[in-house]
BALUMBA-617234 format. One record per residue (C-alpha): residue number from 1; residue in three letters; x, y, z. Coordinates in steps of 0.02 Angstrom, whole numbers, plus 50000, padded with zeros to 5 digits. Example, Ala and Ser with C-alpha at 12.3 -4.5 7.8 and 13.67 -1.06 7.14 Angstrom:
1; Ala; 50615; 49775; 50390;
2; Ser; 50684; 49947; 50357;
# end
This chain:
1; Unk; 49010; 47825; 46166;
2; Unk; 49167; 47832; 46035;
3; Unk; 49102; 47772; 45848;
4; Unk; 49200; 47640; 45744;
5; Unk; 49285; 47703; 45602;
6; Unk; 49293; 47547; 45501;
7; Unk; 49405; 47624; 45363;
8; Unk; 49559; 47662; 45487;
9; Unk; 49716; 47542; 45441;
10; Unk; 49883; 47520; 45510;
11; Unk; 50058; 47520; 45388;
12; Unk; 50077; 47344; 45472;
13; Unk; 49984; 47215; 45392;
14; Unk; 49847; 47137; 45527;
15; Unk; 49757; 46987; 45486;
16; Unk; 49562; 46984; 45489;
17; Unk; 49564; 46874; 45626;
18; Unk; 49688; 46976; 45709;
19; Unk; 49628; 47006; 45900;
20; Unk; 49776; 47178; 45880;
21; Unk; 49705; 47269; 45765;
22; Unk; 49751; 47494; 45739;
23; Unk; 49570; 47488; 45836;
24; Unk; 49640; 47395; 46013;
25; Unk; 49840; 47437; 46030;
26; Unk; 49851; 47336; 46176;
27; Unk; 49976; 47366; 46311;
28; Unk; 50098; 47245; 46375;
29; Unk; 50265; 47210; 46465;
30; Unk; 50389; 47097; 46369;
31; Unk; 50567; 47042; 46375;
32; Unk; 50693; 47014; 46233;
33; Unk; 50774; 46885; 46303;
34; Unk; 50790; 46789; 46492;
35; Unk; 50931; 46918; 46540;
36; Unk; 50863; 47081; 46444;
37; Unk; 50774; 47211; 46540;
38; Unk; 50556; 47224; 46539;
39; Unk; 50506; 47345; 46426;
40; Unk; 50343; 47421; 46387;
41; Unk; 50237; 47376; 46215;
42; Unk; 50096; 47377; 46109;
43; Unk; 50017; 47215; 46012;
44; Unk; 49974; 47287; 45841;
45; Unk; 49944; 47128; 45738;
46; Unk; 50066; 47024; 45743;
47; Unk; 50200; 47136; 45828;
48; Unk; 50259; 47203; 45965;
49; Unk; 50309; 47388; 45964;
50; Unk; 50445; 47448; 46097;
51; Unk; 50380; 47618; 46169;
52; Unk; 50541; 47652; 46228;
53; Unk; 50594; 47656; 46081;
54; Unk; 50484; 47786; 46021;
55; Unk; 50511; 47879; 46174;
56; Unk; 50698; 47896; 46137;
57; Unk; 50653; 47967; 45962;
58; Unk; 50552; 48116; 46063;
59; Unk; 50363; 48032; 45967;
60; Unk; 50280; 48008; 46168;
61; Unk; 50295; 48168; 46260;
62; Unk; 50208; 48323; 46277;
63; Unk; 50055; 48383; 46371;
64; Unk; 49988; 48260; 46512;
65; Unk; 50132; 48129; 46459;
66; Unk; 50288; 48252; 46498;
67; Unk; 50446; 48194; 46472;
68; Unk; 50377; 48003; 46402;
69; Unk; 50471; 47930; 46527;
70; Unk; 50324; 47834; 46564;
71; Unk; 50353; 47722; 46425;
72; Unk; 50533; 47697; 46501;
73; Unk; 50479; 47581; 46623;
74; Unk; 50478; 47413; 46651;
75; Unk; 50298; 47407; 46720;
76; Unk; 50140; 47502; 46645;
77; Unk; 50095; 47558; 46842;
78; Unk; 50173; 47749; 46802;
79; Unk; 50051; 47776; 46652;
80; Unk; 49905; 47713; 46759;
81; Unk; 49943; 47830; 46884;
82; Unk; 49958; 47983; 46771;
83; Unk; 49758; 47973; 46727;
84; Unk; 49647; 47988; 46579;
85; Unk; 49708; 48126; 46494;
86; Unk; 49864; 48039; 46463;
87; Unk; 49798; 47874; 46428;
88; Unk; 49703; 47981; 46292;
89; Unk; 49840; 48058; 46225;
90; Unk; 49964; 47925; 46208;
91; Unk; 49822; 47811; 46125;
92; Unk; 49808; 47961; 45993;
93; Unk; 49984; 47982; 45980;
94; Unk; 49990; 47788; 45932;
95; Unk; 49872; 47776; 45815;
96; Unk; 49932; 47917; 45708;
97; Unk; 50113; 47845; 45708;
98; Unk; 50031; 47679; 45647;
99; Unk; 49907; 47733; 45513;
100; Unk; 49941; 47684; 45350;
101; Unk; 49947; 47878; 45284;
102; Unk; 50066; 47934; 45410;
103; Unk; 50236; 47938; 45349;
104; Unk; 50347; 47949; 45520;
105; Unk; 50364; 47809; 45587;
106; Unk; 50313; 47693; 45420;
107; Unk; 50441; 47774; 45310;
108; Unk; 50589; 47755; 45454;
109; Unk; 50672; 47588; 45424;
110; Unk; 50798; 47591; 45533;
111; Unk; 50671; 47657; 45668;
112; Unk; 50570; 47519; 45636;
113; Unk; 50705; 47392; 45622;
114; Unk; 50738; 47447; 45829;
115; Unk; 50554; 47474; 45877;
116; Unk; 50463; 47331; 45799;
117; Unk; 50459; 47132; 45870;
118; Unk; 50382; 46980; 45818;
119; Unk; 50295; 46919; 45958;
120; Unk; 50338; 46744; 45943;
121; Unk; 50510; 46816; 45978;
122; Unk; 50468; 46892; 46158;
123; Unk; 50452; 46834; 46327;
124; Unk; 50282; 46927; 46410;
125; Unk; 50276; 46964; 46578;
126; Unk; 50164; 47028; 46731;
127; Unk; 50111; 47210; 46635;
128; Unk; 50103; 47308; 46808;
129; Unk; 50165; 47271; 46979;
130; Unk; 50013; 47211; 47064;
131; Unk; 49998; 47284; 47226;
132; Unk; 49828; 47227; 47300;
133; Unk; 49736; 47099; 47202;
134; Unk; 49547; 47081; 47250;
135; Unk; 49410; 46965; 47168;
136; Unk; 49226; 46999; 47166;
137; Unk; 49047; 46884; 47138;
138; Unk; 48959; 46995; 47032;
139; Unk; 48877; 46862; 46895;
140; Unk; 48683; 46845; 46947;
141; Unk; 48687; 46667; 46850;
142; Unk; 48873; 46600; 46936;
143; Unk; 48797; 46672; 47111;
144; Unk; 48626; 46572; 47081;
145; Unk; 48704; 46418; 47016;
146; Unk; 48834; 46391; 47139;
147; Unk; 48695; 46438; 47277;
148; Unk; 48569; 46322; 47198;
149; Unk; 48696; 46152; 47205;
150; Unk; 48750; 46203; 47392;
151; Unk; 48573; 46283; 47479;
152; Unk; 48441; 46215; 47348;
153; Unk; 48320; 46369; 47225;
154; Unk; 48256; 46428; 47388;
155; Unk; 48419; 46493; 47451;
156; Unk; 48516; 46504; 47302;
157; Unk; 48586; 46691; 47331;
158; Unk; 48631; 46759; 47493;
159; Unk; 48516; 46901; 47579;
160; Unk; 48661; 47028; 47515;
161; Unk; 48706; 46974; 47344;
162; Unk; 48578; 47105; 47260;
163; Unk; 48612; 47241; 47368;
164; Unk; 48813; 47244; 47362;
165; Unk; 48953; 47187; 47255;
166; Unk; 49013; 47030; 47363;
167; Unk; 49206; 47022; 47351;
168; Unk; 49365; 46951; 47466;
169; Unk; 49551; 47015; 47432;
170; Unk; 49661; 46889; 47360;
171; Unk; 49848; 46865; 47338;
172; Unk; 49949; 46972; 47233;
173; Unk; 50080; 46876; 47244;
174; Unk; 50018; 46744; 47154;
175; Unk; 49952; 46841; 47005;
176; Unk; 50056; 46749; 46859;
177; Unk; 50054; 46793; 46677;
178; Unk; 49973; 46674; 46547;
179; Unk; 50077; 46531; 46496;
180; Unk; 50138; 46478; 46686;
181; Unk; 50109; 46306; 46750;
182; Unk; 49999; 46292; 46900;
183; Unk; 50019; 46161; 47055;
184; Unk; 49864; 46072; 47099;
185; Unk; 49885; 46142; 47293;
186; Unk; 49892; 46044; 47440;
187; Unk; 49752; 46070; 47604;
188; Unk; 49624; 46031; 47695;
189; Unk; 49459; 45940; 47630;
190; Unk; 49322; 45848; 47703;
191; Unk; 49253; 45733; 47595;
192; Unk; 49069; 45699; 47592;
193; Unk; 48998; 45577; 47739;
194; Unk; 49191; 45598; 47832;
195; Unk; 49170; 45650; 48009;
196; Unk; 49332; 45718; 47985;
197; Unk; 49435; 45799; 47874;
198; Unk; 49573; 45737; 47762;
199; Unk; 49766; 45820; 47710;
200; Unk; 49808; 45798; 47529;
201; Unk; 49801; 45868; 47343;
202; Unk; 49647; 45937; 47290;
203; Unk; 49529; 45823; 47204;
204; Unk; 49402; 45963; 47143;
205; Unk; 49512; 46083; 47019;
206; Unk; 49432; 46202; 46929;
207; Unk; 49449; 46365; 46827;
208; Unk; 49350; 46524; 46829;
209; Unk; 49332; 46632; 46682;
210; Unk; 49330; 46804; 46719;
211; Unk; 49404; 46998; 46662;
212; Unk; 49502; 47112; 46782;
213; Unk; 49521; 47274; 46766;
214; Unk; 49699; 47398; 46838;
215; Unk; 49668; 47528; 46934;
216; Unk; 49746; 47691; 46876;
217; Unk; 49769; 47850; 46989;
218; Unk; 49652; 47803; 47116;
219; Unk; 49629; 47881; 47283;
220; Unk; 49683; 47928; 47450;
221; Unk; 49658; 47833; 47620;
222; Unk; 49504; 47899; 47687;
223; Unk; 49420; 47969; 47509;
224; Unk; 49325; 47875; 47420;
225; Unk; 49290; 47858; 47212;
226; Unk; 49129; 47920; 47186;
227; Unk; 49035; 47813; 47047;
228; Unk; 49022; 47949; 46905;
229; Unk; 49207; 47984; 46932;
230; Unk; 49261; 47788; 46919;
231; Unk; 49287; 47784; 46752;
232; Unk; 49446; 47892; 46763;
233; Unk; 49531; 47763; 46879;
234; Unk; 49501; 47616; 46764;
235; Unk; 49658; 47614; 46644;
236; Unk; 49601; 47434; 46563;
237; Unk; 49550; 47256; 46559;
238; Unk; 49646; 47077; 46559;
239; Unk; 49579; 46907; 46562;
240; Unk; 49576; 46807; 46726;
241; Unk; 49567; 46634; 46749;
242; Unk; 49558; 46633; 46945;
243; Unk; 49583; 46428; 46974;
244; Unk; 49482; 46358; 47134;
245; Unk; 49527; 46204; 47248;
246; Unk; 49314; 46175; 47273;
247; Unk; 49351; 46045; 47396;
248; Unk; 49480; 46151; 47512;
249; Unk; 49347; 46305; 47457;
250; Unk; 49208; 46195; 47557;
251; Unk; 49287; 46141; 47698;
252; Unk; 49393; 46327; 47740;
253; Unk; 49256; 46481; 47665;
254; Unk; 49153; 46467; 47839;
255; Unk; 49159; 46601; 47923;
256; Unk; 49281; 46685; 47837;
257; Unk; 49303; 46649; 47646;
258; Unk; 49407; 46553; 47507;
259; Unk; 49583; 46567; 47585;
260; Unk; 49692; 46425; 47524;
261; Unk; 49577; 46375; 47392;
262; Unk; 49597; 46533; 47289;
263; Unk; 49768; 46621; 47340;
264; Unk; 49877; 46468; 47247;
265; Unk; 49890; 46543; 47076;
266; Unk; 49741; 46677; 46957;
267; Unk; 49839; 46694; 46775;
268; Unk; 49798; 46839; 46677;
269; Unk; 49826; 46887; 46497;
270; Unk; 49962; 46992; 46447;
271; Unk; 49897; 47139; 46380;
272; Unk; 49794; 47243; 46432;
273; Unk; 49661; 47330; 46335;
274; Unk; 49638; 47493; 46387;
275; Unk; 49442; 47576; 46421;
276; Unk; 49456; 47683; 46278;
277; Unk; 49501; 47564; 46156;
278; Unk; 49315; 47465; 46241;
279; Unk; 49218; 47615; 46230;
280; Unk; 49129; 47569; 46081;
281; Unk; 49080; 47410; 46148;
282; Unk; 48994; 47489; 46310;
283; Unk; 48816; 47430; 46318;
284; Unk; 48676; 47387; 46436;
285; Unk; 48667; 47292; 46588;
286; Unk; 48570; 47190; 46673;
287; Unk; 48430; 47299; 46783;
288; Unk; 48434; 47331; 46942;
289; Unk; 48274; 47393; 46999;
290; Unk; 48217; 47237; 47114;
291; Unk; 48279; 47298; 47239;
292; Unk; 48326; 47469; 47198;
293; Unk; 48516; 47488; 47228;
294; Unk; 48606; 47611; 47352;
295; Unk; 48633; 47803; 47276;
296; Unk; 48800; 47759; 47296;
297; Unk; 48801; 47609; 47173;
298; Unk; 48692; 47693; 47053;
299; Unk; 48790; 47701; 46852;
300; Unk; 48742; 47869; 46802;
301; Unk; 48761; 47784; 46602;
302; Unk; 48776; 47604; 46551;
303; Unk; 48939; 47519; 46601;
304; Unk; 48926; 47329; 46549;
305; Unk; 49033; 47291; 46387;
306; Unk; 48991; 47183; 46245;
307; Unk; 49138; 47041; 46247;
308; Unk; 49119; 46878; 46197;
309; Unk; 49206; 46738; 46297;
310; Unk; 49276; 46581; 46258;
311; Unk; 49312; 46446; 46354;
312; Unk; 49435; 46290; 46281;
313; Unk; 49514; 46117; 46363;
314; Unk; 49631; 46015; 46302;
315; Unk; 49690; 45855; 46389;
316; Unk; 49846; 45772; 46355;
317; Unk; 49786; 45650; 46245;
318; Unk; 49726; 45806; 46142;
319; Unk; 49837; 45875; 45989;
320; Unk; 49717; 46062; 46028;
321; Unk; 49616; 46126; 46156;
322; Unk; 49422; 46122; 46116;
323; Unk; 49274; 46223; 46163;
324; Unk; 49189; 46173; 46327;
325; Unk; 49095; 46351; 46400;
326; Unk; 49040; 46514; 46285;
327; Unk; 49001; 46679; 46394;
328; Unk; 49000; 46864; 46403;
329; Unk; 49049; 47012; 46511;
330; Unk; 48885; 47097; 46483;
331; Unk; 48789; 46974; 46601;
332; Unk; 48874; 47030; 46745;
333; Unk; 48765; 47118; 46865;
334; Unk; 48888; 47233; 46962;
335; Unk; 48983; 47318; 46816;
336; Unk; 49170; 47392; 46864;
337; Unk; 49125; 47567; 46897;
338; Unk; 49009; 47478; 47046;
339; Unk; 49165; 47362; 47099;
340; Unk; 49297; 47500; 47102;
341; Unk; 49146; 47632; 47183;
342; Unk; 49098; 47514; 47310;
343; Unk; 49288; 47449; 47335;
344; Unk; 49333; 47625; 47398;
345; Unk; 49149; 47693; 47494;
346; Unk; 49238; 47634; 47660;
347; Unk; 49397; 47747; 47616;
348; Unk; 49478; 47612; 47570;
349; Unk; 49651; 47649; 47445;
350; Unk; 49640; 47593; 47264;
351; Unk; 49831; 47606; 47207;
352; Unk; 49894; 47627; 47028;
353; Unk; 49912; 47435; 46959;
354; Unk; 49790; 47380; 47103;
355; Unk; 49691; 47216; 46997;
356; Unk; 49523; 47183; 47017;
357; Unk; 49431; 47026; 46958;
358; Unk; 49256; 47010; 46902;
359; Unk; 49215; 46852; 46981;
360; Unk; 49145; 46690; 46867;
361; Unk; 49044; 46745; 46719;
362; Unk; 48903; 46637; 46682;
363; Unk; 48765; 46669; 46562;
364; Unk; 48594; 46608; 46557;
365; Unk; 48630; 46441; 46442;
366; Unk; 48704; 46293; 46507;
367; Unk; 48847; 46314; 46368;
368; Unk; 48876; 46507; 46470;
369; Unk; 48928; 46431; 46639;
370; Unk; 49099; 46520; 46690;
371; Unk; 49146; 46364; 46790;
372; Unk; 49201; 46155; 46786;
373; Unk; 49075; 46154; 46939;
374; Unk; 48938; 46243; 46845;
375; Unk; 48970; 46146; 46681;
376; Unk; 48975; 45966; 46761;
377; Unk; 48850; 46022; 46897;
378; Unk; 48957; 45992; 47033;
379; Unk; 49008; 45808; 46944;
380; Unk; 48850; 45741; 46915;
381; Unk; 48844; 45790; 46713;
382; Unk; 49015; 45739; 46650;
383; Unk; 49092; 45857; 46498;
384; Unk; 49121; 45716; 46352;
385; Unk; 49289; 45768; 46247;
386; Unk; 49315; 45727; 46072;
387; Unk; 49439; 45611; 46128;
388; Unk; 49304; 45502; 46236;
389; Unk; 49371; 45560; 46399;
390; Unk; 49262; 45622; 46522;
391; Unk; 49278; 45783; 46650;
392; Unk; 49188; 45841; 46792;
393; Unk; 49328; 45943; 46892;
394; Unk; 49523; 45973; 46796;
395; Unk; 49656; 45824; 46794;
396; Unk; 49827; 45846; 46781;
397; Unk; 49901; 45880; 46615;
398; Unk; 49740; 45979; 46573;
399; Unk; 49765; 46146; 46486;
400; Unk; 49641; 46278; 46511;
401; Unk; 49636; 46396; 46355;
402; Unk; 49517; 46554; 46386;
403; Unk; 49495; 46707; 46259;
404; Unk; 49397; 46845; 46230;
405; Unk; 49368; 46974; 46094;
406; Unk; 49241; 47121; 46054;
407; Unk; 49158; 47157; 45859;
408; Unk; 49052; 47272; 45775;
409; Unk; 49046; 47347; 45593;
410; Unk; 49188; 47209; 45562;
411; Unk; 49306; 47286; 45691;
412; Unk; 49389; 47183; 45817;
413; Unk; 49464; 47225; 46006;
414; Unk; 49520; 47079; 46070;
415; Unk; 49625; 47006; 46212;
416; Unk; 49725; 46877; 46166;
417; Unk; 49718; 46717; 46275;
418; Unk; 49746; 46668; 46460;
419; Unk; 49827; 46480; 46444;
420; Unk; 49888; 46382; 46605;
421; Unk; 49906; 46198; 46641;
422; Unk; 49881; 46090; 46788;
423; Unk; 50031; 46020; 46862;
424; Unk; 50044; 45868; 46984;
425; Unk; 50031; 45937; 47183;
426; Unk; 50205; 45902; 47269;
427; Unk; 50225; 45758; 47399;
428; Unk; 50205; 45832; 47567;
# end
């Protein structure tokens, strides 16, 4: 596990609060203007800094990341797919060029007058082009709450849940950066005591926090990504607020699964925080001796990560959003070397920029439920506002605000935000 150097600083001045700190360097996908070309970045403070830019001036090539055309792009899926080695390398070769004792880039104005953005000057976009997007179930607590409301404590997790990482493939396509609006959808519900079902907006919106990870080289059709190796096909982490129709979920998931209740819209933070940059925050998960799992599934060193979650609404009455729903990655049963090994035992290709979602994360508290249906226990505990309004699923207007950041020896790696609000469903 990589060790903190507390004493490493940046030339660019970084606020303490700062989730972009020399200790993160983030990467991203932003745009100048509307009409300008996507071009790949890093979030130190904040700033943006254009590594094409850098690549012109010869500072990102060499060894595993050749000609640095990588950084050319305008998606981050060509560095995924060129593996660890490079990930490693162009993470050193970044946070030399930013230390505060390293003259190259800090003592180049004119370099830096080209290279450097204010972030509240750029448009961020999608950071890869998402080919397959799948979402797991792997939060013990989520699985048992959920189960609990719908099949009562004796029931509350399915035979499987504790001997594989449950998961249904989603909809790329509708994999949207943070910041877009989302439509309440349209569907199919049956509401409770109905003998039949009903056409119309959804009346049970909710959000899910969660963290996805890309997929970097990954693997051919027909091999598989054996557990010990699945670190080096993890290239880093986003936010994901995967938003859920529950009522179109209840009426469509049998036999098959959420369908139109989950494929409408799953926003994602911008940048991505890449594995190495976590490493120092890798720490135990929960155990998984009862039952034993499959040799398969079996972390050969510990693979949860210590990263506080936040959770914030604020209603359009509200002048900020407000805490509603603390959690953290570490609960999560089935870490992401599990996902991405199970994901792939069948033969099944991973692809570079392939997204995978951890499912809900819920803690043990009630304040640590991942979900509007956990929180307001599926509307019979309304969430009380500051403003006196009262919540059991999202309204219209509502903005859901979720962040997450990691700290130790006063060193932070965070992740920004994932921010989204509800818009009206369309007339049909």
């Amino acid at each position: 596990m990589t060790t903190l150097d507390p004493s490493l600083r940046s030339f660019i001045d970084v606020a303490p609060d700062s989730h972009f700190s020399i200790h993160n360097l983030p990467y991203g996908v932003f745009k100048t203007s509307a009409n300008s070309p996507a071009r790949i970045g890093v979030a130190v403070g904040d700033e943006v800094l254009d590594l094409a830019v850098l690549a012109d001036a010869g500072l990102l090539d060499g060894g595993p990341l050749g000609d640095g055309s990588v950084f050319r792009g305008p998606t981050l899926n060509a560095l995924m797919a060129l593996g660890r080695p490079a990930w490693t390398a162009a993470r050193s070769a970044l946070v030399k060029l930013l230390r505060d004792d390293e003259p190259t880039l800090r003592d180049n104005a004119a370099l830096r007058d080209t290279a450097f953005h204010k972030q509240t000057t750029v448009e961020m976009v999608l950071p890869a082009a998402i080919g397959d997007y799948t979402d797991f179930y792997s939060s013990r607590e989520h699985a048992t709450n959920i189960g609990i409301m719908l099949r009562g404590k004796d029931n509350a997790l399915q035979p499987n849940w504790l001997h594989i990482p449950v998961g249904y493939h989603g909809r790329a396509s509708s994999v949207v950066v943070s910041g877009t609006g989302v439509r309440r959808p349209n569907g199919q519900s049956k509401p409770a005591g109905a003998d039949q079902p009903v056409f119309g907006p959804s009346r049970l919106m909710d959000f899910e926090l969660e963290m996805g990870f890309f997929v970097g080289p990954g693997n051919r059709l027909g091999e598989t990504i054996p557990i010990a190796e699945a670190p080096e096909h993890i290239f880093g982490m986003v936010l994901v607020n995967d938003w859920s129709a529950r009522d179109i979920q209840a009426w469509e998931y049998v036999p098959l699964g959420p369908f139109l209740s989950k494929n409408f819209a799953t926003s994602i933070s911008p940048w991505v925080v890449t594995m190495d940059a976590l490493e120092p925050f890798r720490c135990a998960g929960p155990a998984q001796t009862d039952p034993e799992v499959f040799s398969y599934l079996e972390s050969p060193d510990d693979r949860a990560y210590d990263i506080h979650l936040e959770v914030l609404l604020q209603s359009e009455r509200m002048t900020a959003p407000e805490p509603i729903a603390t959690s953290n990655l570490r609960y999560m049963y089935w870490n992401v070397c599990q996902q991405l090994a199970h994901h792939t035992i069948n033969g099944c290709n991973a692809r570079p920029g392939d997204l995978c979602g951890s499912g809900t994360i819920s803690g043990p508290g009630k304040h640590e439920r991942g979900s509007m249906m956990e929180l307001s226990w599926r509307g019979a505990e309304p969430i009380r506002l500051s403003t006196g309004e009262e919540r059991t699923f999202l309204a219209d207007g509502d903005t859901v605000v979720m962040t997450g950041c990691c700290e130790r020896d006063g060193v932070k790696v965070g992740f920004g935000e994932v921010r989204g609000t509800l818009l009206p469903a369309i007339a049909r």
